[in-house]
ChimeraX commands (.cxc) that place a marker at each C-alpha (Angstrom):
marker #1 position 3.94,-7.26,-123.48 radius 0.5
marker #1 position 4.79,-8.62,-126.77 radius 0.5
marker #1 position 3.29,-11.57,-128.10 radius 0.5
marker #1 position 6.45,-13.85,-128.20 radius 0.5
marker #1 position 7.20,-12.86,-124.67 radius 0.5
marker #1 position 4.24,-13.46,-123.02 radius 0.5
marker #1 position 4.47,-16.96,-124.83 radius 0.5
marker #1 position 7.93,-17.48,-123.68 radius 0.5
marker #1 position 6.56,-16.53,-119.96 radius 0.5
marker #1 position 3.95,-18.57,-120.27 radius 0.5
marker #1 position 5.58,-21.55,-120.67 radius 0.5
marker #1 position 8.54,-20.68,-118.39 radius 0.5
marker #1 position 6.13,-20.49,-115.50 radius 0.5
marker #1 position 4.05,-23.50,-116.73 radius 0.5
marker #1 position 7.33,-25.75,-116.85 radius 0.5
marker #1 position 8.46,-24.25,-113.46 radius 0.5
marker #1 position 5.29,-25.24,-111.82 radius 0.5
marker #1 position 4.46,-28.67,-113.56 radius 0.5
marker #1 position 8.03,-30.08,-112.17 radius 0.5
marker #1 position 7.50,-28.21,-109.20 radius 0.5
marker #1 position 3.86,-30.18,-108.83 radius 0.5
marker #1 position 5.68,-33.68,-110.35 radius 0.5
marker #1 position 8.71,-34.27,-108.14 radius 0.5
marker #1 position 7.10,-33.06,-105.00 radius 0.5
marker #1 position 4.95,-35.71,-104.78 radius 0.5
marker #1 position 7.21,-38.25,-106.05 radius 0.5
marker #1 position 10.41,-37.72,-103.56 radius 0.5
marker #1 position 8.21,-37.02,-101.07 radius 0.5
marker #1 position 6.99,-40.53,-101.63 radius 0.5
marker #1 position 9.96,-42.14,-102.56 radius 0.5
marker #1 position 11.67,-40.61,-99.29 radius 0.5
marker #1 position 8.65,-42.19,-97.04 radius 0.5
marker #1 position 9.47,-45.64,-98.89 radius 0.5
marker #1 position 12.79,-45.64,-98.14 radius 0.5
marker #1 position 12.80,-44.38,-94.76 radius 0.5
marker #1 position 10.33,-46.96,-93.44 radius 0.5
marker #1 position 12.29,-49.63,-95.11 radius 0.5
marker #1 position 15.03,-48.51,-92.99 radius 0.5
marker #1 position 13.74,-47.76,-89.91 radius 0.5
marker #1 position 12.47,-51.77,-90.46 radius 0.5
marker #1 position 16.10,-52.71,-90.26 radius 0.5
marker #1 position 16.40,-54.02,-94.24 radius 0.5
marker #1 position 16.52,-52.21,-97.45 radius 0.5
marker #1 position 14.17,-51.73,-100.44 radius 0.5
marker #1 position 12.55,-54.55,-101.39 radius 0.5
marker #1 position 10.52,-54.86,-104.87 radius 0.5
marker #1 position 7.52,-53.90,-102.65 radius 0.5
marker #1 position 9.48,-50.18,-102.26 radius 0.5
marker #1 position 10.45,-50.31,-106.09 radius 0.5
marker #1 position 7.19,-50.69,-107.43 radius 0.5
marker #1 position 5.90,-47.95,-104.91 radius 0.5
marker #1 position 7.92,-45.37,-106.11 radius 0.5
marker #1 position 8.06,-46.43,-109.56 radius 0.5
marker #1 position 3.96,-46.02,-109.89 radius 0.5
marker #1 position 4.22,-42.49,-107.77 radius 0.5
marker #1 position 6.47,-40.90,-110.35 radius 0.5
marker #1 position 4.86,-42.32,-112.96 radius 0.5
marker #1 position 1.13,-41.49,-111.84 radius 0.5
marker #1 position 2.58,-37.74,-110.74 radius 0.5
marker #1 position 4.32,-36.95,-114.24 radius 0.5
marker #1 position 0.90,-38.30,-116.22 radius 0.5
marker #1 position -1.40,-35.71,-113.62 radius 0.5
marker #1 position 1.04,-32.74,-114.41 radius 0.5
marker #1 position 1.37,-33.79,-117.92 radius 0.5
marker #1 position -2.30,-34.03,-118.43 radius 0.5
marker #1 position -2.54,-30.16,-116.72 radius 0.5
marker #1 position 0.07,-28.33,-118.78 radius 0.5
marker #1 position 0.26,-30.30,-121.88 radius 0.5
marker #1 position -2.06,-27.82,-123.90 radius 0.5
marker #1 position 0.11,-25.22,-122.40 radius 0.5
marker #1 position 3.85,-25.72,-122.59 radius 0.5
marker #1 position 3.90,-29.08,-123.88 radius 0.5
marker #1 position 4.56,-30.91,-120.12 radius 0.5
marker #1 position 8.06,-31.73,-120.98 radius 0.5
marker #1 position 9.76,-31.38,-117.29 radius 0.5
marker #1 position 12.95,-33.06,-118.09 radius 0.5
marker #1 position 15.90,-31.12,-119.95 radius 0.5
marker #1 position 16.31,-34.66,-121.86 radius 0.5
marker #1 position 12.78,-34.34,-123.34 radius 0.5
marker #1 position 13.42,-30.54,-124.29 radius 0.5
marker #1 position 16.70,-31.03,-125.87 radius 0.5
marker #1 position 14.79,-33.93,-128.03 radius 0.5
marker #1 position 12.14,-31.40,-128.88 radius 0.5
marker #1 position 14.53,-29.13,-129.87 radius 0.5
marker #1 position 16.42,-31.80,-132.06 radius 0.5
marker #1 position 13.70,-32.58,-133.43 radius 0.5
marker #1 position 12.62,-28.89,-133.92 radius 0.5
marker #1 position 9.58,-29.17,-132.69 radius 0.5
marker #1 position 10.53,-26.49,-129.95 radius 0.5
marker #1 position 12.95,-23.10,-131.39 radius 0.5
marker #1 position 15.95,-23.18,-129.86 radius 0.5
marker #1 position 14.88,-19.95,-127.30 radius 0.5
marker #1 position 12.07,-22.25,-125.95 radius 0.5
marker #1 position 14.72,-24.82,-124.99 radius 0.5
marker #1 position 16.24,-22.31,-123.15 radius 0.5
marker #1 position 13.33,-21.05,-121.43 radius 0.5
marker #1 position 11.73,-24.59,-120.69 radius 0.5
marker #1 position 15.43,-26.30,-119.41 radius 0.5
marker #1 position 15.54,-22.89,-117.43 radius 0.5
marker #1 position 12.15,-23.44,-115.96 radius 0.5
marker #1 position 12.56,-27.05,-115.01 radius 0.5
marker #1 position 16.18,-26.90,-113.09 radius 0.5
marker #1 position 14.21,-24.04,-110.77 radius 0.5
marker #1 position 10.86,-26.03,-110.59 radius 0.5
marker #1 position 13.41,-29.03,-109.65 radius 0.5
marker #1 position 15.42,-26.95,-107.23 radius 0.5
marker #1 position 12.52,-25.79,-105.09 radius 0.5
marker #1 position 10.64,-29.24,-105.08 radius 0.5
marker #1 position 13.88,-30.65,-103.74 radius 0.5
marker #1 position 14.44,-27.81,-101.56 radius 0.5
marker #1 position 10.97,-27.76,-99.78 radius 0.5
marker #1 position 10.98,-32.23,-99.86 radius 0.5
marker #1 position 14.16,-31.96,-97.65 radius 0.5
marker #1 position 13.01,-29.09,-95.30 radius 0.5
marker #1 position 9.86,-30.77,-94.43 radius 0.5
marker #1 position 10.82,-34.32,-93.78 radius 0.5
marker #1 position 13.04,-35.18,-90.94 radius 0.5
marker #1 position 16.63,-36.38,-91.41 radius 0.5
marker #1 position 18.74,-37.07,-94.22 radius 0.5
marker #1 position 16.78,-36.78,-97.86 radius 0.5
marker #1 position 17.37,-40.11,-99.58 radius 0.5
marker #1 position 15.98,-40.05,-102.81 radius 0.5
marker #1 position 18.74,-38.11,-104.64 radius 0.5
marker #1 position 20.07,-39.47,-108.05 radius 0.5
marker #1 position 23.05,-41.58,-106.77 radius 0.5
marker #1 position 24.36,-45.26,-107.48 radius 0.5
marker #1 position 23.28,-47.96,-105.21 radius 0.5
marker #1 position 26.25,-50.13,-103.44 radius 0.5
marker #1 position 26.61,-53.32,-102.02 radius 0.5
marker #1 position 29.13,-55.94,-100.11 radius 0.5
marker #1 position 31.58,-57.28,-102.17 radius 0.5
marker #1 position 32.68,-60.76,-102.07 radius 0.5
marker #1 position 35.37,-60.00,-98.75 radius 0.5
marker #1 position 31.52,-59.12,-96.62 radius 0.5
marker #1 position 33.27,-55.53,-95.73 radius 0.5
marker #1 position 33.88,-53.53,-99.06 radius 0.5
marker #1 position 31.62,-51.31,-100.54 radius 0.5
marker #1 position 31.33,-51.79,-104.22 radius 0.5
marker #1 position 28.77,-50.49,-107.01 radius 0.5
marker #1 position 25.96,-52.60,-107.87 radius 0.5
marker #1 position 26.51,-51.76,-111.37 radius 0.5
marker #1 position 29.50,-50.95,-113.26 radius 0.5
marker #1 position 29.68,-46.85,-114.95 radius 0.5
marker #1 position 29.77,-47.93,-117.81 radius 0.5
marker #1 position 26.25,-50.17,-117.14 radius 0.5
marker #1 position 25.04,-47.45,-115.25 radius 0.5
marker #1 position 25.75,-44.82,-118.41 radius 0.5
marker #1 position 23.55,-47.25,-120.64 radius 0.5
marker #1 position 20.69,-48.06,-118.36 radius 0.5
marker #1 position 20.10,-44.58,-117.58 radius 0.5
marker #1 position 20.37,-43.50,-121.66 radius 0.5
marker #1 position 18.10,-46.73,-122.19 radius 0.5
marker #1 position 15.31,-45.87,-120.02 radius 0.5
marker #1 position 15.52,-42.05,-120.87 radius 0.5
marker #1 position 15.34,-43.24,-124.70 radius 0.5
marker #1 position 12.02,-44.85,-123.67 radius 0.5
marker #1 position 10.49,-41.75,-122.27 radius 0.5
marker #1 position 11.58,-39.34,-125.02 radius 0.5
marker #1 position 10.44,-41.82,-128.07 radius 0.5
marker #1 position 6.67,-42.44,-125.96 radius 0.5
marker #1 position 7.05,-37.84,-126.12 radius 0.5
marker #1 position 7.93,-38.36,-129.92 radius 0.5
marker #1 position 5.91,-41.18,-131.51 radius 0.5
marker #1 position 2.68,-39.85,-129.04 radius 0.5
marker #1 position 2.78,-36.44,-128.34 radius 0.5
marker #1 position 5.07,-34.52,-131.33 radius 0.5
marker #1 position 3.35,-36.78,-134.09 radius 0.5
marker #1 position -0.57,-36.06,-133.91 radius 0.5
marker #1 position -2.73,-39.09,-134.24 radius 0.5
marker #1 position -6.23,-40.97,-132.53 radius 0.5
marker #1 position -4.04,-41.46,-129.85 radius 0.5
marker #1 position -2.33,-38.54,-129.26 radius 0.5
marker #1 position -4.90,-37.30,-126.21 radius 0.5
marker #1 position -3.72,-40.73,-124.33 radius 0.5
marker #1 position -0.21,-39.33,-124.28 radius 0.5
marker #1 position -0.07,-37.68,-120.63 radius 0.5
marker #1 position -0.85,-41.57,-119.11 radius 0.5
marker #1 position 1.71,-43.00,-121.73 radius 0.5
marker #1 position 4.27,-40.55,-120.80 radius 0.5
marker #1 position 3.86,-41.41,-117.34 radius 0.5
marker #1 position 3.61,-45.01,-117.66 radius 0.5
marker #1 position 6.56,-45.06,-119.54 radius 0.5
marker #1 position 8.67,-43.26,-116.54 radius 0.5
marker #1 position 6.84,-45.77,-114.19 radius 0.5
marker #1 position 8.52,-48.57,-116.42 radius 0.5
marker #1 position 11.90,-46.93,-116.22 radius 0.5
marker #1 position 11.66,-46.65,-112.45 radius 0.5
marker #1 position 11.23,-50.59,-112.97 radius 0.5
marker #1 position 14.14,-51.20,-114.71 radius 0.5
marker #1 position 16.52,-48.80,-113.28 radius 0.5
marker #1 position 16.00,-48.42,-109.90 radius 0.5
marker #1 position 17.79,-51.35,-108.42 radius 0.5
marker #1 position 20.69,-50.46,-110.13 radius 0.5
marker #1 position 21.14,-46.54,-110.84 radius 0.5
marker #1 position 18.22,-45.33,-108.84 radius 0.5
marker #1 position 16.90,-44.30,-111.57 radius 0.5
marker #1 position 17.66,-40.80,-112.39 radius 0.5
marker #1 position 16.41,-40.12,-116.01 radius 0.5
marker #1 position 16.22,-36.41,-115.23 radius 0.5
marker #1 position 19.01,-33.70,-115.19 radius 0.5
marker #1 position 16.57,-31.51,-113.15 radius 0.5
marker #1 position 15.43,-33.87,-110.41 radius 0.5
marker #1 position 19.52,-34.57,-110.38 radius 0.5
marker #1 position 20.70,-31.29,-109.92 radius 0.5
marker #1 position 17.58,-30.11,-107.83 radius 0.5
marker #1 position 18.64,-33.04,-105.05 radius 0.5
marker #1 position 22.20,-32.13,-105.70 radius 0.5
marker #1 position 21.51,-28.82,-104.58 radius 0.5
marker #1 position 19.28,-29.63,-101.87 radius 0.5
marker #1 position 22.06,-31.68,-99.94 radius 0.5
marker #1 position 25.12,-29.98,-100.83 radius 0.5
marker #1 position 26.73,-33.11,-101.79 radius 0.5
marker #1 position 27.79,-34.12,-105.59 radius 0.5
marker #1 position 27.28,-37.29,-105.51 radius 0.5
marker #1 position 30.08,-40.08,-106.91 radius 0.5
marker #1 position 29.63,-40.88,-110.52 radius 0.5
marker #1 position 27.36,-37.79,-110.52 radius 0.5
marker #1 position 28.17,-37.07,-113.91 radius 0.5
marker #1 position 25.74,-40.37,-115.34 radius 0.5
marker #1 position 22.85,-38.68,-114.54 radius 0.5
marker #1 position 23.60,-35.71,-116.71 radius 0.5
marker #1 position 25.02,-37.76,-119.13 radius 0.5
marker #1 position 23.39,-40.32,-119.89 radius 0.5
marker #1 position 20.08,-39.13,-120.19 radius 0.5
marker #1 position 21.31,-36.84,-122.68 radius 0.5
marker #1 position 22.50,-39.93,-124.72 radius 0.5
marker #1 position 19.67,-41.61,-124.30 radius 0.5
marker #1 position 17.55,-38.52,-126.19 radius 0.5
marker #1 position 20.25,-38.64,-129.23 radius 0.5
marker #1 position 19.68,-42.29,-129.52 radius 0.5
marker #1 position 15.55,-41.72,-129.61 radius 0.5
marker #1 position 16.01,-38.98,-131.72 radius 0.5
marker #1 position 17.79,-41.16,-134.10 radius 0.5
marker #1 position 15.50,-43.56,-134.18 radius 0.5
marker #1 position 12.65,-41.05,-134.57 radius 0.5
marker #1 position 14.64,-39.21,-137.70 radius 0.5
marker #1 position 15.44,-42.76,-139.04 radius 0.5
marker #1 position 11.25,-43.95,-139.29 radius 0.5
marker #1 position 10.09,-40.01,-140.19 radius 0.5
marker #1 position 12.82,-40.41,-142.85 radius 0.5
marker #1 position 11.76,-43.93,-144.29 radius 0.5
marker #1 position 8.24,-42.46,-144.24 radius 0.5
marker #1 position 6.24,-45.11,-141.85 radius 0.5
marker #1 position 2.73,-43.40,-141.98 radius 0.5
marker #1 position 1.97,-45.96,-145.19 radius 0.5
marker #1 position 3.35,-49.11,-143.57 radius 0.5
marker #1 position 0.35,-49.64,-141.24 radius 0.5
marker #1 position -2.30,-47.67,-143.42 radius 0.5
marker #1 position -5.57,-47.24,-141.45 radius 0.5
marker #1 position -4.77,-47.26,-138.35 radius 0.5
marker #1 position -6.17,-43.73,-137.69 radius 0.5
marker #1 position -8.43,-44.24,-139.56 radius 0.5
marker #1 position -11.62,-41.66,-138.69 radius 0.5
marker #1 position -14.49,-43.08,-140.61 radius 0.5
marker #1 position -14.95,-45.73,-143.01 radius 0.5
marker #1 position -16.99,-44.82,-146.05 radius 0.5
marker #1 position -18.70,-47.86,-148.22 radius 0.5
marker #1 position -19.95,-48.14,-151.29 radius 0.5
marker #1 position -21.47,-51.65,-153.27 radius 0.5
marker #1 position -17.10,-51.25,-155.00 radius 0.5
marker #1 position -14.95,-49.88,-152.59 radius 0.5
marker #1 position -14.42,-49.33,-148.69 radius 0.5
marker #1 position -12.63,-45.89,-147.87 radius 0.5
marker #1 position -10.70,-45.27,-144.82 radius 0.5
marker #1 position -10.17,-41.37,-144.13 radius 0.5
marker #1 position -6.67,-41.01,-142.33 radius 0.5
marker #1 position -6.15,-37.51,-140.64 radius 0.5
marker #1 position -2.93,-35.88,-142.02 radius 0.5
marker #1 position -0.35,-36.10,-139.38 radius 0.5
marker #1 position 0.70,-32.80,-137.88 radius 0.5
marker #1 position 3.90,-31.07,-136.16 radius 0.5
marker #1 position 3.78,-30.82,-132.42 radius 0.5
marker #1 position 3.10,-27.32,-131.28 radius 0.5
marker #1 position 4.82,-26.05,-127.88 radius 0.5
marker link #1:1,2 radius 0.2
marker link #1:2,3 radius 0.2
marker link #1:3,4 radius 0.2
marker link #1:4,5 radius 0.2
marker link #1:5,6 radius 0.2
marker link #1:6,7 radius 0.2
marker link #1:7,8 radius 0.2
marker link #1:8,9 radius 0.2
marker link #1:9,10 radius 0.2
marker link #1:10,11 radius 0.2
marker link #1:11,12 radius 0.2
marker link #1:12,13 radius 0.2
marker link #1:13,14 radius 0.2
marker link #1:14,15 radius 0.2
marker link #1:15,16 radius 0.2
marker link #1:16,17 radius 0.2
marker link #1:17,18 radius 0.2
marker link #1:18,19 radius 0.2
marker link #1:19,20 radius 0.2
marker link #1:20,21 radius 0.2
marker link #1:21,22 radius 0.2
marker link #1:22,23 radius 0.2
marker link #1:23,24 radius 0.2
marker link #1:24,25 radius 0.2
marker link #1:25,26 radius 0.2
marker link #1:26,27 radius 0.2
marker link #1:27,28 radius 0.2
marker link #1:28,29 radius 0.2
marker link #1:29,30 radius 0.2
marker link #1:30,31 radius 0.2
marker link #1:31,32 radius 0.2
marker link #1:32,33 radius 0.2
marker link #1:33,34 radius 0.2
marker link #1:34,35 radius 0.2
marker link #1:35,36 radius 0.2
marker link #1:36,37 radius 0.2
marker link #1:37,38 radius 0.2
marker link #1:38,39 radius 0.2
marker link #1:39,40 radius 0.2
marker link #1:40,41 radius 0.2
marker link #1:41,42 radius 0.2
marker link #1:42,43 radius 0.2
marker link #1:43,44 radius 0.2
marker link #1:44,45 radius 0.2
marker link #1:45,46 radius 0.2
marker link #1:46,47 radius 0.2
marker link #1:47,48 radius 0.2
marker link #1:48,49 radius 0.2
marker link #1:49,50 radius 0.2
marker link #1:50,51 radius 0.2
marker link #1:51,52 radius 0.2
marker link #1:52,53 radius 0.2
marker link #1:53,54 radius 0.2
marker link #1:54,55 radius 0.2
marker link #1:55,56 radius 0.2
marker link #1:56,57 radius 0.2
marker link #1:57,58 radius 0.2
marker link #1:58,59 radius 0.2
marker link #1:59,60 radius 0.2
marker link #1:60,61 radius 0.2
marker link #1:61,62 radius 0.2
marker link #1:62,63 radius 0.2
marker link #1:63,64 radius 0.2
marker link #1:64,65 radius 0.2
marker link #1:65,66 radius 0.2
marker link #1:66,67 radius 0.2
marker link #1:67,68 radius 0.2
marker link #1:68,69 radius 0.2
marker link #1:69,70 radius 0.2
marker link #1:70,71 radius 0.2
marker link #1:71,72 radius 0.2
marker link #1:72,73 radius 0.2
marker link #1:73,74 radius 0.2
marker link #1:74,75 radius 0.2
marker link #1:75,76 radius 0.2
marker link #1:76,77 radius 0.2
marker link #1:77,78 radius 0.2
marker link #1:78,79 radius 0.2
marker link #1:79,80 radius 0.2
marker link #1:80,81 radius 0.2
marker link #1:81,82 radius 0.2
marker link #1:82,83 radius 0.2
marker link #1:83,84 radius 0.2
marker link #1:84,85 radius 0.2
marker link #1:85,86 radius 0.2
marker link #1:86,87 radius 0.2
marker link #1:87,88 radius 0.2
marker link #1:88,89 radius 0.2
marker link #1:89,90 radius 0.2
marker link #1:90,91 radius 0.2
marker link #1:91,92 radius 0.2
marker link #1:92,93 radius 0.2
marker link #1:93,94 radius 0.2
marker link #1:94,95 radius 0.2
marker link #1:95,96 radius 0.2
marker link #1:96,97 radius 0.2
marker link #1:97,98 radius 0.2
marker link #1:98,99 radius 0.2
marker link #1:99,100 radius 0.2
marker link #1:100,101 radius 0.2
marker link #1:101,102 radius 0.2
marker link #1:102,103 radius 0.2
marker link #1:103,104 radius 0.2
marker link #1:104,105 radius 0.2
marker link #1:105,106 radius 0.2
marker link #1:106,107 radius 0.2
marker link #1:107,108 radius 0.2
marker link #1:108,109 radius 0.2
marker link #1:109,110 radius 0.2
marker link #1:110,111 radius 0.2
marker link #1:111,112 radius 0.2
marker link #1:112,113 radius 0.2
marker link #1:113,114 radius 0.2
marker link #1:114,115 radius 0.2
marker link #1:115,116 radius 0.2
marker link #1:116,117 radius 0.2
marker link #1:117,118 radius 0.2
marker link #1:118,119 radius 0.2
marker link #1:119,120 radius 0.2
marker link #1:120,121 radius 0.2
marker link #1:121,122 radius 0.2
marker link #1:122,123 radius 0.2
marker link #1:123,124 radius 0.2
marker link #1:124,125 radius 0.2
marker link #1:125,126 radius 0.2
marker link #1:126,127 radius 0.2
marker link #1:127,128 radius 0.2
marker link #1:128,129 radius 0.2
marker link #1:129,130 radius 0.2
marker link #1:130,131 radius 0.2
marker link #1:131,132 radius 0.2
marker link #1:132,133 radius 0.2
marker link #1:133,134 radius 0.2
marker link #1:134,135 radius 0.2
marker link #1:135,136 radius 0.2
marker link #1:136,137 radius 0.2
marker link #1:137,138 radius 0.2
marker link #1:138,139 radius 0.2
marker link #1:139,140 radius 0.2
marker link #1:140,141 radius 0.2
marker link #1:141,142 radius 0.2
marker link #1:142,143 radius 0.2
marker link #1:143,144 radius 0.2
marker link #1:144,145 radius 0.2
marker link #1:145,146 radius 0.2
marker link #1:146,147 radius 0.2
marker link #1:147,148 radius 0.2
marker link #1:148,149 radius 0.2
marker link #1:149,150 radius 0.2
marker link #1:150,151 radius 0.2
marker link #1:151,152 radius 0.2
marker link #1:152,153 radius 0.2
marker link #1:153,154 radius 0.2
marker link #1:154,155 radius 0.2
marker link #1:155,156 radius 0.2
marker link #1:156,157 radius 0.2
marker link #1:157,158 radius 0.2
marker link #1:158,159 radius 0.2
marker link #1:159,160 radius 0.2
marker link #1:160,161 radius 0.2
marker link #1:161,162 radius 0.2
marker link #1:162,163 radius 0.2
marker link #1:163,164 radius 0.2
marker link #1:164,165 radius 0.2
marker link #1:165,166 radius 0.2
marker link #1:166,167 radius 0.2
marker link #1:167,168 radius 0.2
marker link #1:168,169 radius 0.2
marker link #1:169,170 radius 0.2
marker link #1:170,171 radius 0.2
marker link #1:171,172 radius 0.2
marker link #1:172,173 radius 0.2
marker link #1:173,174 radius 0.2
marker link #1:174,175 radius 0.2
marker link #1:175,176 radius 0.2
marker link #1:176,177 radius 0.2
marker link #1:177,178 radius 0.2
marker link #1:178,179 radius 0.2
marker link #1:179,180 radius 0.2
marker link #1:180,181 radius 0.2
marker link #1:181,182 radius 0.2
marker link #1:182,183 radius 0.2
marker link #1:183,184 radius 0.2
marker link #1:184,185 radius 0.2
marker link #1:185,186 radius 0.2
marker link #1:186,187 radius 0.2
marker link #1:187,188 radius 0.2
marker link #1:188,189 radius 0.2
marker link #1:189,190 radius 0.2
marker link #1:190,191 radius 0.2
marker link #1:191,192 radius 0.2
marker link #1:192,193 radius 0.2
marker link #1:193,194 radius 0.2
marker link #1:194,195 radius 0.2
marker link #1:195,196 radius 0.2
marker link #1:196,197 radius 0.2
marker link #1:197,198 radius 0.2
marker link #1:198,199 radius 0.2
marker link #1:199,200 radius 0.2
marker link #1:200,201 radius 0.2
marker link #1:201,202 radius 0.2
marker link #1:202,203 radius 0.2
marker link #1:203,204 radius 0.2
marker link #1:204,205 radius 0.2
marker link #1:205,206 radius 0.2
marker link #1:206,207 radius 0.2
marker link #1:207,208 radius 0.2
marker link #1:208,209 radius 0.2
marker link #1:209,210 radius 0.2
marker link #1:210,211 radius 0.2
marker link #1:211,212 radius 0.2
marker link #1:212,213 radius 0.2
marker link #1:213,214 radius 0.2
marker link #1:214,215 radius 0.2
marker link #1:215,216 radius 0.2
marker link #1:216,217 radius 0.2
marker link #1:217,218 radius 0.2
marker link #1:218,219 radius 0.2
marker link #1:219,220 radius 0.2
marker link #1:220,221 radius 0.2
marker link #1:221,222 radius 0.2
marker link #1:222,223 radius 0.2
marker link #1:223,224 radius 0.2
marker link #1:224,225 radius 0.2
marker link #1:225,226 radius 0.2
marker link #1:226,227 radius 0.2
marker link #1:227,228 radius 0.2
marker link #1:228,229 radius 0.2
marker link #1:229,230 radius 0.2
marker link #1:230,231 radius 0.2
marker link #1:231,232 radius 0.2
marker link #1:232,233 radius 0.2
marker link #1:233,234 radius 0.2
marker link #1:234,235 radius 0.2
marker link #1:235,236 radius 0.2
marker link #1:236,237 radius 0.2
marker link #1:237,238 radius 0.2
marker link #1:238,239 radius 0.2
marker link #1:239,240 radius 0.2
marker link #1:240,241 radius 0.2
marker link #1:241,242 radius 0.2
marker link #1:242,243 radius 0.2
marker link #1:243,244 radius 0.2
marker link #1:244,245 radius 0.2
marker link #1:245,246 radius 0.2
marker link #1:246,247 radius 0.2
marker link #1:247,248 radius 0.2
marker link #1:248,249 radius 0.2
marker link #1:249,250 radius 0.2
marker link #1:250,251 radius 0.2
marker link #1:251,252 radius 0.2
marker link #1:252,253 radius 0.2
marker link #1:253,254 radius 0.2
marker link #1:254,255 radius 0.2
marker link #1:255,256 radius 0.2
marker link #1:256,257 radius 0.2
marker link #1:257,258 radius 0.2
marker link #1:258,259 radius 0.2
marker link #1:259,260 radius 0.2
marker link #1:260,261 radius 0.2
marker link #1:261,262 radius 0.2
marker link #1:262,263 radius 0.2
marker link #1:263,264 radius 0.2
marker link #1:264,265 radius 0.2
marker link #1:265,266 radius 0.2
marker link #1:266,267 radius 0.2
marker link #1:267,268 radius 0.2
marker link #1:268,269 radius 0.2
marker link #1:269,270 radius 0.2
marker link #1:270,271 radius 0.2
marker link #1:271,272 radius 0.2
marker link #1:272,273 radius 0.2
marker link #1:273,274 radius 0.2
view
């Protein structure tokens, strides 16, 4: 097999299988949550929220830390298509790696809802509440609140993959635990109101799974998307400005001293290589 195929196999299977090995977990855990809280008669409580929130975070930063050598651990098309932007990844490994993830996504979703009993709960769609009347049904958040908060939170996960993974530094070997503490934070933020999708592949893998498109479906494609144009920006915007000599020294390796001077040695700051 030629050498640019195997790569490109190599990192399809290593995308597939690292969000195969990241969402299991989580719905799995996030459909237990929810379930007892209803089977207790009540809904989820900040108890639930921070549950969930720490099992997808603490599942992406285990999967990460496995395949990160490998294919990069993106597992989200939104972090790809960054990559890509950014071109840190050619355009055929986008295509590979989104390609990977939507069937790694698929069959985590698919095996999640065959083993546990009922309805699956966890898929990407807006919470609702009573309105006003006590009867009506209405969105806890608007679409056009839900459309920012899941761009906002996705921005947060693709600039931690940008500033921490693509641009090589001391603390560039921390960036698996970042990663996922940074999708732990957006599970925070966003769950109450979008239930948090941040994701195009967990979205369309639950989508599949029930059958169902959700309403307002489109925010979880969409937005997450927006959110990795808006981190890109900001990423182009500080490369551009050149930031590595506002801060000088902070990577610094060793400090060489003489009776006139004090030397710090910063290690020349690298592409990211998929």
């Amino acid at each position: 097999m030629a050498t640019a195929a195997r790569h490109e196999l190599i990192s399809f299977v290593a995308e597939m299988f690292g969000t195969f090995g990241f969402l299991t977990p989580s719905l799995l855990l996030a459909q237990g949550t929810v379930s007892a809280a209803k089977r207790g008669g009540g809904s989820t409580g900040p108890g639930d929220v921070l549950i969930i929130s720490l099992g997808f975070g603490l599942a992406l930063a285990v999967q990460v830390f496995i395949w990160f050598r490998i294919s990069g651990g993106q597992f989200n098309p939104a972090v790809s298509f960054a990559l890509a932007l950014v071109r840190a990844i050619p355009p055929l490994r986008l295509v590979v790696n989104i390609a990977a993830q939507l069937i790694g996504a698929i069959i985590a979703s698919v095996v999640v809802k065959a083993i546990v009993p009922g309805k699956l709960l966890v898929t990407s769609s807006m919470p609702t509440m009573l309105a006003d009347d006590g009867t009506t049904e209405i969105f806890v958040v608007s679409h056009v609140g839900a459309l920012a908060i899941e761009a906002l939170v996705t921005a947060g996960l693709v600039l931690t993959v940008l500033f921490l993974a693509v641009e090589k530094h001391r603390s560039t070997p921390m960036a698996p635990l970042l990663v996922g503490l940074s999708i732990t934070v957006a599970h925070l933020a966003a769950v109450p109101f979008t239930s948090c999708g941040a994701n195009p592949a967990r979205t369309l893998g639950t989508l599949v799974a029930v059958g169902k498109y959700p309403d307002r479906g489109w925010i979880f494609f969409i937005g997450p998307l927006i959110g990795a144009l808006y981190a890109v920006m900001i990423y182009t915007v500080v490369k551009f400005a050149g930031y590595q000599d506002v801060n000088p020294g902070q990577d610094a390796i060793k400090v060489r001293r003489s009776a006139e001077t004090t030397v710090l040695t910063v290690p020349k700051l690298q592409q990211y290589q998929a």
